[in-house]
N, CA, C and O atoms as a MOPAC input file, in Angstrom:
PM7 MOZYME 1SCF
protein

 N     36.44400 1   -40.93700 1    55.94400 1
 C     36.75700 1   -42.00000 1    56.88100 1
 C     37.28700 1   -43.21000 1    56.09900 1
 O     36.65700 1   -43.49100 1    55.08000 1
 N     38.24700 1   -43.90000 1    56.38600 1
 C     39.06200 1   -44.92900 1    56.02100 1
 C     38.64600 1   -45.97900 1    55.80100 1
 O     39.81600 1   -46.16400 1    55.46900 1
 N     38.07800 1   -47.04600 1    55.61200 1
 C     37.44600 1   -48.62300 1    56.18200 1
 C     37.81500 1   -49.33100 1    55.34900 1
 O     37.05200 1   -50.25700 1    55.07300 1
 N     39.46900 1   -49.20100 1    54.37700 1
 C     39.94000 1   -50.73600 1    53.94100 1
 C     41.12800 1   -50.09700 1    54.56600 1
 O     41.65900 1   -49.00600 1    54.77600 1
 N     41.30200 1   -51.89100 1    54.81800 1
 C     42.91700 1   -52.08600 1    55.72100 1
 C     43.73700 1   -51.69200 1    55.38900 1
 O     44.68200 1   -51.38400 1    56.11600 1
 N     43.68200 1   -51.47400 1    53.57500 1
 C     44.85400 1   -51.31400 1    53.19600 1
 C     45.69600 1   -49.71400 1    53.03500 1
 O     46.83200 1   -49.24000 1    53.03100 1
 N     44.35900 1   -49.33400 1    52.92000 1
 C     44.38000 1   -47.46200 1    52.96300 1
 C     44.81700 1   -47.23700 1    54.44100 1
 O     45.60000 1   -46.29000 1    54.50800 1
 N     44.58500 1   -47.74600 1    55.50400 1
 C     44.65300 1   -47.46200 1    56.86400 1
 C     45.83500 1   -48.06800 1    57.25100 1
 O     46.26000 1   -47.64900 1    58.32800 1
 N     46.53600 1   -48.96900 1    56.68300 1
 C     48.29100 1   -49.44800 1    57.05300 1
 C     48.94800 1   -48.30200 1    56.04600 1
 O     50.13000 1   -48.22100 1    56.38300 1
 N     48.67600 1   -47.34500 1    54.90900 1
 C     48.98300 1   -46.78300 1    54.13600 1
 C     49.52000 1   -45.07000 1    54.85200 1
 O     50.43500 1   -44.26100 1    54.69700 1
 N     48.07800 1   -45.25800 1    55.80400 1
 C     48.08500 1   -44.23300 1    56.55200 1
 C     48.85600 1   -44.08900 1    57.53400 1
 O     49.17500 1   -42.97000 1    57.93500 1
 N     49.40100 1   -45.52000 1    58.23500 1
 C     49.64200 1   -45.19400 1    59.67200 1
 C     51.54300 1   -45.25300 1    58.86900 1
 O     52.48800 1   -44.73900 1    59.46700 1
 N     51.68700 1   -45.88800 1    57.65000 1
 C     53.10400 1   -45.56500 1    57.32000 1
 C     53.69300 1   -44.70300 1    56.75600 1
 O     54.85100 1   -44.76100 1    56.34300 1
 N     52.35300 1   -43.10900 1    56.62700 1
 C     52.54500 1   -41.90900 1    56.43000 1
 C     52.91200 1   -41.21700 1    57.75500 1
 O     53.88300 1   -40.47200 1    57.89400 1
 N     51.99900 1   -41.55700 1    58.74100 1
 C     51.93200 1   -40.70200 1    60.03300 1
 C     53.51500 1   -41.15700 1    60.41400 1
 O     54.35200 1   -40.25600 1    60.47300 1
 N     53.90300 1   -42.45800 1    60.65500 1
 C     55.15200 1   -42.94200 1    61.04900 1
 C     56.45200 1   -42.59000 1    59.93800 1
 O     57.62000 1   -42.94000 1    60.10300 1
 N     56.04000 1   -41.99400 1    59.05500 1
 C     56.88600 1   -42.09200 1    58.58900 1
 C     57.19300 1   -40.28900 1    58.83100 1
 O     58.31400 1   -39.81600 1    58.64700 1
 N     56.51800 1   -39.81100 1    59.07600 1
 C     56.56100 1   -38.40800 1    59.41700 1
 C     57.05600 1   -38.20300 1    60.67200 1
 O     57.65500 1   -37.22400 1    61.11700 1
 N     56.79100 1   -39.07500 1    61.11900 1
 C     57.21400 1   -38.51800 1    62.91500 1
 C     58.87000 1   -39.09600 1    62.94900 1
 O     59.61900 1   -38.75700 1    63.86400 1
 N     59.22500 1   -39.81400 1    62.07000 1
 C     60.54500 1   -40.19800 1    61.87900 1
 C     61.13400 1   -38.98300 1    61.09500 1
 O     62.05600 1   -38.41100 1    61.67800 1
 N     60.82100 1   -38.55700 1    60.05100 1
 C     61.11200 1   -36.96500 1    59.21900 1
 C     61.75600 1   -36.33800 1    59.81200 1
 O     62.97900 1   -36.47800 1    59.82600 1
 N     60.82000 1   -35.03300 1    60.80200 1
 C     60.38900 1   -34.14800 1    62.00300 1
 C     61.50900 1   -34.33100 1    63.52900 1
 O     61.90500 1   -33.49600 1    64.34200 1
 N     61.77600 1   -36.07600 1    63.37500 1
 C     61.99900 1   -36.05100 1    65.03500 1
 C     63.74500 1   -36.81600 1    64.72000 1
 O     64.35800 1   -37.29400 1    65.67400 1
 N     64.24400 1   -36.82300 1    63.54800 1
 C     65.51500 1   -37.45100 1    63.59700 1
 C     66.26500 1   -37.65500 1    64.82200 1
 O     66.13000 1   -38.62900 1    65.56200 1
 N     67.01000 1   -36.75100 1    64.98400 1
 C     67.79400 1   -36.76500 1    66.59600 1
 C     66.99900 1   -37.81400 1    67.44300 1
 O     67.33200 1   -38.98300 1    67.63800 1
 N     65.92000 1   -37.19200 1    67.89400 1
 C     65.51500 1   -38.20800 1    68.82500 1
 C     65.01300 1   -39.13000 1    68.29700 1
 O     64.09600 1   -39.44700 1    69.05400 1
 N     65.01700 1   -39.84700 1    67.39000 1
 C     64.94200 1   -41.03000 1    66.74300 1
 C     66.16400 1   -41.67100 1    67.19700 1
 O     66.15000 1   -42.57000 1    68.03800 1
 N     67.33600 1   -41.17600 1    66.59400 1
 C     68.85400 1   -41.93800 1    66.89800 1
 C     68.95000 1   -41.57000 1    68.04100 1
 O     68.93000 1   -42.66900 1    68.59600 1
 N     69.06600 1   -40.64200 1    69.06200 1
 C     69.45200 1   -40.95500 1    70.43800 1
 C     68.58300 1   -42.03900 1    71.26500 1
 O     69.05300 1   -42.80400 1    72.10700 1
 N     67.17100 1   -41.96000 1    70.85200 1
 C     66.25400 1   -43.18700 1    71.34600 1
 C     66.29400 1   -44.65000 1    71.32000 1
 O     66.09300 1   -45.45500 1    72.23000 1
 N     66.65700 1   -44.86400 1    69.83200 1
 C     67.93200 1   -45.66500 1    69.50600 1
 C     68.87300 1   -46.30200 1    70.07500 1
 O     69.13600 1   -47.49000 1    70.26700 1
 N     69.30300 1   -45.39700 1    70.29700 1
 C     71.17700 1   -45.75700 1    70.65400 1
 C     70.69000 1   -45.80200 1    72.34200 1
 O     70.89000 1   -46.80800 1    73.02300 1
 N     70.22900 1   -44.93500 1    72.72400 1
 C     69.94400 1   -45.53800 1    74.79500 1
 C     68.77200 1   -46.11900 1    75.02700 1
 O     68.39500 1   -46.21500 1    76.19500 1
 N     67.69900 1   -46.78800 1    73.60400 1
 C     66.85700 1   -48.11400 1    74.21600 1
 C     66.09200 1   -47.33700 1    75.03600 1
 O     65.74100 1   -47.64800 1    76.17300 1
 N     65.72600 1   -45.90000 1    74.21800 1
 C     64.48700 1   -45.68300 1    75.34300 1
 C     63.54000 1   -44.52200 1    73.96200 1
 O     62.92500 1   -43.45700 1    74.02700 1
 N     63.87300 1   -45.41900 1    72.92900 1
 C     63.05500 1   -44.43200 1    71.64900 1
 C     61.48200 1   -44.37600 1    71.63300 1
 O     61.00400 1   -43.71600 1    70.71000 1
 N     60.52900 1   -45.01600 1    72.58500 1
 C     59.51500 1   -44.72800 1    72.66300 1
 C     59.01800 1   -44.13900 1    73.58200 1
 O     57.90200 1   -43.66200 1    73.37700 1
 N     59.57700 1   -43.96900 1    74.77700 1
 C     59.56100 1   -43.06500 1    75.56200 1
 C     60.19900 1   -41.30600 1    74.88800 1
 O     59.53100 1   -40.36900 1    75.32500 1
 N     61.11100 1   -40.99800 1    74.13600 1
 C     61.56200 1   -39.81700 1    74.03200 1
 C     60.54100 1   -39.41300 1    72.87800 1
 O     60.66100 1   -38.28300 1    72.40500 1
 N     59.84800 1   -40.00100 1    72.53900 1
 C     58.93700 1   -39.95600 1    71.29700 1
 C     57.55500 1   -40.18300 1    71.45000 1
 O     56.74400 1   -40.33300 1    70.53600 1
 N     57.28500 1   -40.20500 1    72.94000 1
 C     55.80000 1   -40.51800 1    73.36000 1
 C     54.58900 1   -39.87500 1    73.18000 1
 O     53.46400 1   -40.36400 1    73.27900 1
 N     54.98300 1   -38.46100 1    72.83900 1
 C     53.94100 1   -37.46300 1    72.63400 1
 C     53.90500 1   -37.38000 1    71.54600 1
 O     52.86900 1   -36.74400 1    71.34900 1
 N     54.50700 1   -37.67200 1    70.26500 1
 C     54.57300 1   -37.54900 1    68.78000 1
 C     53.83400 1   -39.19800 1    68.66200 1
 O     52.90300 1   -39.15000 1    67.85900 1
 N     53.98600 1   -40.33200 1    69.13800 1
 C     53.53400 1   -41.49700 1    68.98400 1
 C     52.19100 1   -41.26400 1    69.35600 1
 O     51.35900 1   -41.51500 1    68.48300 1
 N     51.71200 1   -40.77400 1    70.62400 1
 C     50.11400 1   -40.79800 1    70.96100 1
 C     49.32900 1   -39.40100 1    69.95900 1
 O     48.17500 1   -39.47400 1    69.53700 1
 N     49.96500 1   -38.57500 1    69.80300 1
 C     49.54800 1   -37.77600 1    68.45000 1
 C     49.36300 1   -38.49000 1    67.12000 1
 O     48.41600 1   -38.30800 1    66.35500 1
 N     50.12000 1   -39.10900 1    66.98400 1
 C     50.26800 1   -39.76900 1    65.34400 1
 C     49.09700 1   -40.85900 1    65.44100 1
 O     48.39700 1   -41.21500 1    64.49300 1
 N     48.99200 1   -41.43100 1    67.06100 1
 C     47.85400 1   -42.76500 1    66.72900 1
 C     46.82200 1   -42.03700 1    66.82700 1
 O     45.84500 1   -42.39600 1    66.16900 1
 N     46.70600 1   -40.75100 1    67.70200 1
 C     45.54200 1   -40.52500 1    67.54700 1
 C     44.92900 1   -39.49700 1    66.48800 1
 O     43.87300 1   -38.86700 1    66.54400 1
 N     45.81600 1   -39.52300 1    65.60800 1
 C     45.41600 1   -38.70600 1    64.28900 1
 C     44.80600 1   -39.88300 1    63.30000 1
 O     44.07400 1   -39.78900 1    62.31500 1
 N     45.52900 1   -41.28400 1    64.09700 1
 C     45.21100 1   -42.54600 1    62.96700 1
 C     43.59200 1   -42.72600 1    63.02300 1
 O     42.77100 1   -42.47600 1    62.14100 1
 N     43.34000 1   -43.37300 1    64.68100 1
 C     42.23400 1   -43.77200 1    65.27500 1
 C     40.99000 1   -42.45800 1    64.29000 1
 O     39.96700 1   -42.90800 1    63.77300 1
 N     41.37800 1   -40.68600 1    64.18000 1
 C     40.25400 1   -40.08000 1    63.76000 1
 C     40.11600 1   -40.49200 1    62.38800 1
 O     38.97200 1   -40.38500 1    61.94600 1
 N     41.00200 1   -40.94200 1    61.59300 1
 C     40.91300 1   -41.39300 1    60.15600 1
 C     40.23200 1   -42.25500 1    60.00700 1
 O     39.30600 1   -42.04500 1    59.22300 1
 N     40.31100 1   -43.64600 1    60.65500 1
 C     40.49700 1   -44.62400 1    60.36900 1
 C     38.84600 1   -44.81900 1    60.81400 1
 O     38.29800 1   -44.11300 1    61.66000 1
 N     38.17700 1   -45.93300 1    60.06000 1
 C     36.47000 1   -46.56800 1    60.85800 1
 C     36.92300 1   -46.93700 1    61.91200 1
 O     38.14200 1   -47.10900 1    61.91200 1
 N     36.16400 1   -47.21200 1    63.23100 1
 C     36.40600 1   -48.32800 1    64.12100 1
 C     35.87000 1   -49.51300 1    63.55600 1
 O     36.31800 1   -50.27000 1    64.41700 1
 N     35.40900 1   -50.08300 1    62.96900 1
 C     35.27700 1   -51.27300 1    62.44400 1
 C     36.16200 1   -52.00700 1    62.32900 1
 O     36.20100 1   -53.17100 1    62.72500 1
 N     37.43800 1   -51.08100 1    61.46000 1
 C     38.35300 1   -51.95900 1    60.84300 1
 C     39.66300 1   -51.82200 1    61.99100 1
 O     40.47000 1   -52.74000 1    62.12700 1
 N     39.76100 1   -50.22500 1    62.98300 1
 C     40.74300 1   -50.10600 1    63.80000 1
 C     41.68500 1   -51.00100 1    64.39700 1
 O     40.93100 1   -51.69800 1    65.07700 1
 N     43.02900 1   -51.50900 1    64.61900 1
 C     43.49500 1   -52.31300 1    65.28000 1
 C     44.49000 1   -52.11300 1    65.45200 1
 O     45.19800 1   -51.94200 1    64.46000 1
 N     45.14400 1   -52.01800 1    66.90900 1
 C     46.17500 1   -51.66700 1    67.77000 1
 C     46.83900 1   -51.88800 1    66.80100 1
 O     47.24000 1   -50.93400 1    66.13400 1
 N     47.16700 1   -53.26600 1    66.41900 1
 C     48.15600 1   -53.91600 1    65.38300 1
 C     48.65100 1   -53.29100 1    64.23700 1
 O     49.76500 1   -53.05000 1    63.77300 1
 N     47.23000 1   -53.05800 1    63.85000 1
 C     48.18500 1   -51.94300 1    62.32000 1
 C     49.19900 1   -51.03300 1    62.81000 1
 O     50.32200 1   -51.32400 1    62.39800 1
 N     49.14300 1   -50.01500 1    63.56600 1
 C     49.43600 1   -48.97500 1    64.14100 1
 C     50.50000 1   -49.07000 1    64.70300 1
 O     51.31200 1   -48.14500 1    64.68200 1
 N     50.64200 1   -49.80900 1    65.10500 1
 C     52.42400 1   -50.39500 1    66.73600 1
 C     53.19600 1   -51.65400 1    65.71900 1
 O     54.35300 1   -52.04900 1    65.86600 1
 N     52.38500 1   -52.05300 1    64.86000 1
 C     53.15800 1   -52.92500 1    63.83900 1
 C     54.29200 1   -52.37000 1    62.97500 1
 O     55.46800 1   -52.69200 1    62.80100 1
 N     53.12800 1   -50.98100 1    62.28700 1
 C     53.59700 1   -50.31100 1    61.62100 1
 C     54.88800 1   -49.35300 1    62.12900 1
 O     55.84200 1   -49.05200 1    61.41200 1
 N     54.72600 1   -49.00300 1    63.32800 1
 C     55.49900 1   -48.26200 1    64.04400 1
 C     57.22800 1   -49.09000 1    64.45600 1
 O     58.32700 1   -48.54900 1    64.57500 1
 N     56.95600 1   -50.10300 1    64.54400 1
 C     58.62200 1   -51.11100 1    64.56400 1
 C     58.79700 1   -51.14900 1    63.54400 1
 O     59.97700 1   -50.95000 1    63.25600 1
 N     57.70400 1   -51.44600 1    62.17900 1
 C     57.96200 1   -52.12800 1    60.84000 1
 C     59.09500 1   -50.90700 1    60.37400 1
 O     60.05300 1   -51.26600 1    59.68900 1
 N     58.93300 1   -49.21000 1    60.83300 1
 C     59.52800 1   -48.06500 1    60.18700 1
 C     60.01800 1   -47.53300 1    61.45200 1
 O     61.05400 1   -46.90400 1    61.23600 1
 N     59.79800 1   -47.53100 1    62.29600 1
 C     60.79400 1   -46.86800 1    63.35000 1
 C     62.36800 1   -47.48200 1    63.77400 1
 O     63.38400 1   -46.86700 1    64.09600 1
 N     62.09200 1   -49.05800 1    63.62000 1
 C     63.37100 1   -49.62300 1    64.54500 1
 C     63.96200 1   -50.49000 1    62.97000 1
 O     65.10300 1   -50.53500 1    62.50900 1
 N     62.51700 1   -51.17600 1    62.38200 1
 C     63.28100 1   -52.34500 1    61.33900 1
 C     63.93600 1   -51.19100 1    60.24800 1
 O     65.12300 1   -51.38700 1    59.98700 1
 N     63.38100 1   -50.17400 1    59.67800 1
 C     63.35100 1   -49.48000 1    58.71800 1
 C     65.18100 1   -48.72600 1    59.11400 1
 O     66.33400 1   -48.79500 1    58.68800 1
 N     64.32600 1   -48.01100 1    60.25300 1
 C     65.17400 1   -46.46700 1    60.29100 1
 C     66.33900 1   -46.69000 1    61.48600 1
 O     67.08400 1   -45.83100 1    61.95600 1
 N     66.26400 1   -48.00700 1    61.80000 1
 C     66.96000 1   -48.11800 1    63.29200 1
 C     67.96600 1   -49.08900 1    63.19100 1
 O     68.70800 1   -49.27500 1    64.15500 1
 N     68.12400 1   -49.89700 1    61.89500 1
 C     68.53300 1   -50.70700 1    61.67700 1
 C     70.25000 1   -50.63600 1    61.36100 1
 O     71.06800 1   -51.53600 1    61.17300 1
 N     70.38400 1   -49.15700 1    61.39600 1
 C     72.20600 1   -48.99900 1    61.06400 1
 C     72.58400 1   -48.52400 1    62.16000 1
 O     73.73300 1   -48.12000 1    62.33500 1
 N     71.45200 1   -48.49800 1    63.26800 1
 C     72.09500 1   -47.46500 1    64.18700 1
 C     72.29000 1   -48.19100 1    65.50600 1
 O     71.44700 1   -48.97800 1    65.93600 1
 N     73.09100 1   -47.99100 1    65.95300 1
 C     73.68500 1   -49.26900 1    67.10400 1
 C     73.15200 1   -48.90400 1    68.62800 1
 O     73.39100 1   -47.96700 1    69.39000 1
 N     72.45500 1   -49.89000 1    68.70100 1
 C     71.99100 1   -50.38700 1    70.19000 1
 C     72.37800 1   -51.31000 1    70.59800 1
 O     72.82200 1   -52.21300 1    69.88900 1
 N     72.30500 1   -51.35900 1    72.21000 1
 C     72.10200 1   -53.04700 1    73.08300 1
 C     70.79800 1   -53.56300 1    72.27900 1
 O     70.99200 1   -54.16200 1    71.22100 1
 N     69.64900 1   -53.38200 1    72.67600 1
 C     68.78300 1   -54.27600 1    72.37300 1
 C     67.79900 1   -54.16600 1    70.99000 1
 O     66.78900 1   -54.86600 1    70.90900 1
 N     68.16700 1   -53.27400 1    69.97000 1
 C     67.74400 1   -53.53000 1    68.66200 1
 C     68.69200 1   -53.86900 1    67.58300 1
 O     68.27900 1   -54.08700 1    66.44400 1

């Protein structure tokens, strides 16, 4: 079980960074029609909830997790790829 922050933002930018790997296409089509968390919803509630079993609840927080998830989904991996609203 996980219980420093720093191992557990470490973690959730493994899980995210995997579900970006695995799901390319629908990464960039999600992307490009502004609906990338919806086409990716079942890989996102898998990945948090692979986080949440890692992680203590002590230290748990939405924040790491959905932070981490823009920090590498949209700022990281989304950033050459052309949308209206990212």
């Amino acid at each position: 079980m996980i219980t420093d922050i720093e191992r557990a933002k470490r973690l959730a930018r493994t899980i995210i960074g995997d579900i970006v790997l695995y799901n390319k296409e629908k990464v960039i089509e999600g992307i490009k029609n502004d609906n990338v968390f919806d086409v990716l919803e079942e890989e996102i509630n898998l990945g948090r909830k692979l986080f949440e079993e890692k992680v203590d609840t002590s230290i748990i927080s939405p924040k790491i997790f959905d932070k981490t998830l823009i920090d590498i989904l949209i700022a990281k991996y989304g950033k050459d790829i052309n949308s209206k609203i990212w």
